[in-house]
Structures are given as C-alpha cells and as structure tokens.
N, C-alpha and C positions, 0 to 999 in steps of 0.2 A: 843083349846088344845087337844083335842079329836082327831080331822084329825094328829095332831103332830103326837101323839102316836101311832095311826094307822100306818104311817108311817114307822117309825123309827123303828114298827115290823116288818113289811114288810121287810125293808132296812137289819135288819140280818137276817131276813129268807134267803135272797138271799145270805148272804156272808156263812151260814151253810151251805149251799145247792155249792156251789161254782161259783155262776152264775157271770158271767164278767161285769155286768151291772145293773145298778137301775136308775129308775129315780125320786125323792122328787116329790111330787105335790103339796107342799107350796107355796106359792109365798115368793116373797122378800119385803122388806119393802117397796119397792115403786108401789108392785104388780106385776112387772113382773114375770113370769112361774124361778123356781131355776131346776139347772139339776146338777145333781152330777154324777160322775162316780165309779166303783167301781175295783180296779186291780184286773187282772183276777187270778192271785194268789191268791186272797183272803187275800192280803197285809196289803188293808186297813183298818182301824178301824173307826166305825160311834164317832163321836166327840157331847157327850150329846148336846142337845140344851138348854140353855139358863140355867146352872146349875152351873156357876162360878162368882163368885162376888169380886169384885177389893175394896181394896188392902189386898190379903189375903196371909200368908208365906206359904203355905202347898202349895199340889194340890187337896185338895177336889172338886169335883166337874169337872175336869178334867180328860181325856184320855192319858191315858201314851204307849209308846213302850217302851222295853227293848231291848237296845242293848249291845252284849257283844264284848268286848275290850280287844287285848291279853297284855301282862304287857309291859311295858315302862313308860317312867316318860312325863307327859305333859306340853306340851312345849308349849305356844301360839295355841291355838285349833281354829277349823273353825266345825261349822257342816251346812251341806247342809238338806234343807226342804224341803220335795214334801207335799203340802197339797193343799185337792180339796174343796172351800169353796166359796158360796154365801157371799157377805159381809166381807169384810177382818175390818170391823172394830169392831166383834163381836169379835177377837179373843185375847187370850194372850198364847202366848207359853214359855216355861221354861226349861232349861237343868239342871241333876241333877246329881254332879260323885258319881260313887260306894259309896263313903264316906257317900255320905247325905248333904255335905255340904262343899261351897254354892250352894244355888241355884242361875241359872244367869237366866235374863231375856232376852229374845231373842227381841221381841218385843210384847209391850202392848196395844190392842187395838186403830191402828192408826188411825191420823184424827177428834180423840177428843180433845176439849179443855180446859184445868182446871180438866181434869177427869170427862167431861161433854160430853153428844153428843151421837148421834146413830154410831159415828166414819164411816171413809170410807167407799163407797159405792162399791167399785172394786171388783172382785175377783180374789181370787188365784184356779192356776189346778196343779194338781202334774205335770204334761208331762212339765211345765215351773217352776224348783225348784228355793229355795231361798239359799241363800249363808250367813253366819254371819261370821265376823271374826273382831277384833278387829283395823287392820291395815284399813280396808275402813272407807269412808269417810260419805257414804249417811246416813241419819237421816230414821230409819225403822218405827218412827212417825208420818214420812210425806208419806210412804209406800202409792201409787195409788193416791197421789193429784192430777195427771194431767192426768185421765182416767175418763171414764164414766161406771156407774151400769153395764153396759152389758161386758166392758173389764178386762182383766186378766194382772194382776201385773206381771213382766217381761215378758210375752209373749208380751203386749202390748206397755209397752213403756222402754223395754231393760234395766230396773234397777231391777237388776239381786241381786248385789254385797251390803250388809250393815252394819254398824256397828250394834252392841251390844244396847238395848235398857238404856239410862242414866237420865231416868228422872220420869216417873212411879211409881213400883214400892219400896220406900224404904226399903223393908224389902227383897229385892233380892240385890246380888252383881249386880254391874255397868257394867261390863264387863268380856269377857271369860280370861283374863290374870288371873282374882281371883284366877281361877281352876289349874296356873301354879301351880308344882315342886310334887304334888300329884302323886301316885302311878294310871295309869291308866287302869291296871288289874280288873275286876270284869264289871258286869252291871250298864249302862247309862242307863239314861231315857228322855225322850224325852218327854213333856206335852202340852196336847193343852186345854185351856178351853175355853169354846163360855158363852160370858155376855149379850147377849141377844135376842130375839126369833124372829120366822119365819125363818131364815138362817140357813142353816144345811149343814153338810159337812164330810168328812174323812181326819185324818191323817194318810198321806201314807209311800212314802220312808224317810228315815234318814239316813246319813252317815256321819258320825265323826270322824274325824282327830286330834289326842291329841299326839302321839307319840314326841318324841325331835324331834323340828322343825315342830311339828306339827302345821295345823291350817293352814297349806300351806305355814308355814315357811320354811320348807323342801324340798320344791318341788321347780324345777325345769326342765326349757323346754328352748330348740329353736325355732324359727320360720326363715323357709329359705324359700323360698327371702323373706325380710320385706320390698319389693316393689315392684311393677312393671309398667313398661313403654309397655302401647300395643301397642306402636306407632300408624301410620293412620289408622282409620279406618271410612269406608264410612258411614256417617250419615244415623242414622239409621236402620242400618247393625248391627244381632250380630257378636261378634270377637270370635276366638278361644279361647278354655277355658285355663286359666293357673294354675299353682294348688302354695298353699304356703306351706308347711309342719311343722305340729307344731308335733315336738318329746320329748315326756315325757323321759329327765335326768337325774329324780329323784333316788336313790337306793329305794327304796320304796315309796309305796304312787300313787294313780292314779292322774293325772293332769286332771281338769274335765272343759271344756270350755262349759260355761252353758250361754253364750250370743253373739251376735255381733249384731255391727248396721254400717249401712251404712252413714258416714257424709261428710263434709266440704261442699266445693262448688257446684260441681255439682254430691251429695250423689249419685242423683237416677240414675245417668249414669250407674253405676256400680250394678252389683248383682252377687248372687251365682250364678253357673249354675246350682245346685239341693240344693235347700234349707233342710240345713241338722235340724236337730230333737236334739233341745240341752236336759240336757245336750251333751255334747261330750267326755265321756270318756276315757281316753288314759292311760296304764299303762305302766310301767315301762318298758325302751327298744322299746316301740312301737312309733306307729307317725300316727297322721289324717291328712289328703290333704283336704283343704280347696278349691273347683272348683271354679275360678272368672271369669267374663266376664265383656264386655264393649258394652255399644251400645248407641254409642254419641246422645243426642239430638237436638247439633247444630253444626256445624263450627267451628274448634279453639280449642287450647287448653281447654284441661277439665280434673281436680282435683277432688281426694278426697279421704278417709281415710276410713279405716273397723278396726274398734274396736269392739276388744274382751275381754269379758269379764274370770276371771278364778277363781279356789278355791286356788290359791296362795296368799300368802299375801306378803304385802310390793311392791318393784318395779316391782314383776311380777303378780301383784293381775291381771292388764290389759295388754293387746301390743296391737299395730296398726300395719297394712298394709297400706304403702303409694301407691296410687293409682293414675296413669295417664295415659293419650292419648291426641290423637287429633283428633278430630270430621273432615274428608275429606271430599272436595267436587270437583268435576272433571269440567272446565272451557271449555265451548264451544267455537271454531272458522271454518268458514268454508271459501273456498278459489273454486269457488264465493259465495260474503256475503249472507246472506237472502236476501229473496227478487227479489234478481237477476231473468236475464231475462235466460233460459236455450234454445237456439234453436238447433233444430234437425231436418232431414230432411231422407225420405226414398222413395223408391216406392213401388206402392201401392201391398199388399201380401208380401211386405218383408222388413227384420229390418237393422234399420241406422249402416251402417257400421263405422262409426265414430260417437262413444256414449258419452253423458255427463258426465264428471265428476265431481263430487264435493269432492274435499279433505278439513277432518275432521280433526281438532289437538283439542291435550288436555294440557293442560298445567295447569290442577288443580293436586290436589296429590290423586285421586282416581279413578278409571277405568270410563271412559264416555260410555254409552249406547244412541245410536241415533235408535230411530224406526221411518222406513216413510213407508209411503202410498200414492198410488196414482191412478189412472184410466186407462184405456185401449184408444187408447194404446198404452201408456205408461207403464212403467215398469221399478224398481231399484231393483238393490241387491249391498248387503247382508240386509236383516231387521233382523233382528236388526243389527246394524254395532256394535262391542266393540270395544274403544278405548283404550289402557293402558296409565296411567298418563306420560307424560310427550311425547306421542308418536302420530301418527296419521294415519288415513285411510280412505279410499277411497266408494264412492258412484257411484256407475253407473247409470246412467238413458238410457235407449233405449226407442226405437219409432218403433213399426210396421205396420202404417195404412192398415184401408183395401177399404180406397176409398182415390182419390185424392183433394188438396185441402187444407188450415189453418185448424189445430187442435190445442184448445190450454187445458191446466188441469194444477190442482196445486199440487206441491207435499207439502206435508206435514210432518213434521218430530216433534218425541214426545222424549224431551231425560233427561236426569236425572242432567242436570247442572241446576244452580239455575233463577232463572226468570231476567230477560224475553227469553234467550235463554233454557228453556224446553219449548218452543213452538214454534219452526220457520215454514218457509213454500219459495217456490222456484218457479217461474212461467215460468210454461214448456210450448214453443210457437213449431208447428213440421206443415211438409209442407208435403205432400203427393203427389207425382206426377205418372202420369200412364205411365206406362213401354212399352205401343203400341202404343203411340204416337211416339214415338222416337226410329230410326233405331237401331239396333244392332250394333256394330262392324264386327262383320262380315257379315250382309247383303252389308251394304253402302262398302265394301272391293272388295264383289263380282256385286254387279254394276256399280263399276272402271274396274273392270277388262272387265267386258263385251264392257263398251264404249271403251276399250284400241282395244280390238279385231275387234269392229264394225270400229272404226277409221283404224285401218291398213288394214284393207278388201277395205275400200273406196280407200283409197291410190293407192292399187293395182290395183285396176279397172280402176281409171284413168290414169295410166300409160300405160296399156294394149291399150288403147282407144289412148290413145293419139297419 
C-alpha cells in the first residue's frame, strides 16, 4: 500500500508540474510492469485506486470531469471515452446531466460474473477511445474477452462502438435515451471509479453529443467511392494508392471515425497506405481521404471489405469499403522451347554474323521479366528482357571465339512467371573456325587473274614459235 501512495504522489507531482509523461511502477495483477501515460496538456486526471465499491448510486470514491454543454434539448446522446488504464475490469464509469439525475451507466466493471471476479484483464489507452450510444449493438460487459493482459480494447481488436451498460447497476438508468427531452445547457460529468488495487490509470478526453439528433443521431456523412476495383496487379507488387473520401454532412457536430478493420476473404491483401491515428475527426463541411492499397498474395481474384467504425448512430453508426483485385501473373513461352539446342558459329577474333534468337511471349496478365546469363563467349542481350502482358520480345545470343574449334555453355534464364518456367536454361553449341586457313576473296580473285595472264603469255609464245 505504501509503494501505491508513493506513487500516485509522484503521478501528480508530475501533472502540477506539467510534465507529458509518468510511468506507475505497480505491477498488475498478474505482475506484469503497468505503464500509464499522462496528456501533455495536463488533460488527464489520476483515477483513485481501488476506492469505489459496486453497487453504489452516488460517485463517492470516484473521479469526475466537467464538461460544459451549450443549451439544446437532448436527443438520443453518444459520449466518446479516452481513458488510459491497466486492467479494464477494475473500472465503472457513469454519466451524469446538469440535473443530477439520472445517472446512466456506461459500463460496469467488465468480464465479471454474478458481480464476482477480478473482471477483465485488457487495457484501455486514451489514443484508442470508446464510443457509447444506445443504437450499437456490442455488450461493453463482454468489453476485451477476446484479448490478452498486455492488449488494448479497440486498439486491439477493433470493438470500438457499445451500447449502454443494462445489467449492473440497478440504481443507475439502463440507457442514454433516459437523459432524452432534458435541457442540455449547464455542466456533465463524466466518472470513473477503479474497485480494485494494483491497476491504476487516468481519465482523459470526453466528448458528448446530446443536442437534437444528438448522440450521432444527427450526423451525417458520405463516403465516395464505397468501392474499388484495382484491377491486375502483379503478385506481390504494391498498387497505387486510391483514396475513399468520407465528408462530414452534418449542420453541426464533428463525425469522428474512431475505427476500421480489414476483413472478408482475403482481409490481409489490402491495407492503408499510412495507417491513420483514430479517432478521425471530421467537422462539418470537411472530409478525410482514407489512402487504400493492394498487394495480392496469390493468383486470382481477391476480395474484401474495410469497416469503419463511427460516432453516428443508427444506419450510419458503421459503412464499409467493398474491396477488389486480381492477384496477376505473367505466363512464359519461348520459340525455341527450353532446352533447345542453339548453334552458332564465327571466326576466330570475330562475332557470328548471324546470331540466335529466342523469341519470348507473355500471355499472362502482368509484365514478364526474363534475366539470363551466360559465359564467354558467348553473350545475350537485353538482361533483363521485359515483357508486356499479352506481348513479346526477343533474346539475342552471339558468339565471338578466340580460338578455333566446338565450344559449348549454357544459358540460363531466371524470370518471374510461376514454376517451373521461372527457371529455364537453352544449350548453346558455337564452332570457331580460323580465318588463315582459308583464302580471302580477293587473294583466290588475284591468283585467277595471274594464271589468266600466265596462260595468254604461253599462248603467245607458241604462236611466235610456231
């Protein structure tokens, strides 16, 4: 109890003082090191440890904010939660209007049972807030069942969005509709109370939406395109970014996109291209670009959907982004096949004036890349050869020996079409003959000519004689 205290002075020394940061040296219940953060504003409030006891109507023992609300009548209300806390099942939090009454329960100490239990072991961080509003669907009871001590509730597994806490409590209202047709002018309160020790933490941001239509009954947004087709793209290849545009509609009220998650079929195909920092706040007249890419992991069509989360309620509490492609791969043929026998021939000190060809096609639906290699000497170009899908090109091979004779070497070619041609090879046979063995054309021209002139000399002699 001692170290607590120590602590927890410590912990507002540093919010007097205005310092951006503290660290708890508690551990948690299961002994792991607890870290807490602290806004650099000096936002946060240290949340007592272990000084609230269930089921109680008040907030004794509890940490409250006051938020001020300008007048309007409340209409269906949503408030949004930043709180940074070891153990999210020590907690119970509470909203409370100007009036005093009622009090609604937000949610109660999750992941206990019968009002029994050290409740869930997750945590919550402000930078990943929570959403209440009475139109969702998820139980904030069940709040981090399917995370572990070291994970954070929506940051971790995207359940962002919850109802109203209805089971707890019965000396709190059921739900935020309680607080409908009330005058909502004057100071909210916000309360968080921790039921039981070693976990320790801050209530941070709050922001509450009660105005007519409020609660995010109000709001409204687009989202343009709510799909896209990136067409082919080369396996394992990123694609160009394409952006979705969600534009706040509302006459008032920010639209605040406090999740997304990547699913269907092939979820992990797809991602952001900069992982944005939810929430996503968007105010009225404005709009955020959501940056998507693609980068197939096989062959073939490939699906999937980006759900987002929002603080609207009803049919626009979520939207989706339908998401597709097709995962390309570019199809090797060569004309002659692999294998083939490639012969060439030159004299010695100089190159085959008639050189090999190998013509390349692609008839996949993504660019083909052929690299080859080979020995002296011998020699191809282009290395690396590009193909365009549906198009083809050509391989040279030459030959320049520098003695006479059979030379043979392999070429070998490495290329990005799927197996077994990303690996071929071509066997280059080349003859080398010597250039001094064999007369010139014009030497063997002028030793005709000579025996032409020896022969009519003869001629003439014998005529003479005769």
């Amino acid at each position: 109890m001692q170290l607590k205290q120590l602590t927890a002075a410590a912990l507002l020394a540093f919010l007097a003082t205005g310092i951006a940061t503290a660290q708890d040296l508690n551990t948690t219940k299961d002994g792991t090191p607890s870290l807490v953060s602290v806004a650099p504003d000096g936002a946060c409030v240290a949340i007592p440890d272990n000084t609230y006891t269930l089921p109680i109507a008040g907030t004794t023992g509890m940490v409250c904010k006051m938020i001020a609300v300008p007048p309007g009548t409340v209409n269906n209300p949503s408030i949004q939660l930043g709180v940074t806390h070891t153990w999210i099942g020590d907690l119970t939090v509470k909203v409370i209007p100007p009036s005093g009454s009622p009090s609604v329960t937000l949610y109660s100490r999750p992941g206990r049972t019968g009002g029994a239990g050290a409740g869930d072991s997750s945590n919550a961080i402000n930078t990943s807030p929570l959403t209440f509003a009475d139109s969702f669907t998820d139980d904030p009871e069940t709040m981090g069942n399917t995370l572990s001590t070291s994970q954070n509730v929506c940051a971790d597994d995207a359940r962002c969005n919850y109802r109203t806490n209805r089971d707890e409590e019965a000396t709190s209202a059921t739900n935020l509709a309680a607080l409908n047709a009330q005058a909502a002018a004057g100071n909210w309160q916000v309360c968080v109370g921790d039921g039981a020790g070693l976990d320790t933490g801050q209530l941070c941001a709050v922001t509450i939406n009660v105005g007519t239509g409020g609660g995010g009954g109000g709001l409204t947004y687009t989202v343009t395109p709510s799909s896209h087709n990136f067409g082919n793209q080369a396996v394992g290849a990123v694609s160009a970014t394409v952006n979705s545009v969600v534009a706040n509609t509302s006459a008032s009220g920010n639209v605040n996109i406090t999740g997304c998650t990547f699913g269907g079929t092939n979820g992990t195909d797809f991602s952001f291209a900069t992982a944005p920092t939810f929430p996503i706040a968007i105010v009225p007249a404005a709009n955020a670009s959501l940056g998507l890419r693609f980068t197939p992991a096989a062959a073939g069509p490939r699906t999937a959907t980006l759900t987002c989360n929002t603080n609207a309620t009803g049919a626009g509490a979520t939207f989706a982004v339908t998401l597709s492609g097709t995962g390309a791969s570019p199809l090797f043929a060569s004309n002659p096949m692999p294998n083939a026998i490639i012969s060439l021939q030159a004299g010695v000190g100089l190159s085959s004036n008639i050189n090999g060809t190998i013509n390349v096609s692609n008839a996949g639906n993504a660019p083909l890349t052929v690299t080859c290699t080979t020995t002296a000497p011998f020699s191809v170009i282009p290395s690396p050869l590009t193909v365009a899908a549906g198009s083809n090109g050509n391989l040279v091979v030459s030959f320049a020996p520098i003695q006479a004779g059979p030379i043979n070497a392999t070429l070998s070619c490495i290329t990005n079409a799927a197996a077994p041609n990303n690996n071929v090879t071509y066997n280059l046979r080349g003859t080398g003959f010597d250039t001094t063995a064999v007369p010139s054309t014009d030497a063997i021209g002028r030793i005709m000519l000579l025996g032409l002139i020896a022969a009519l000399g003869l001629f003439a002699v014998t005529r003479r004689n005769g």
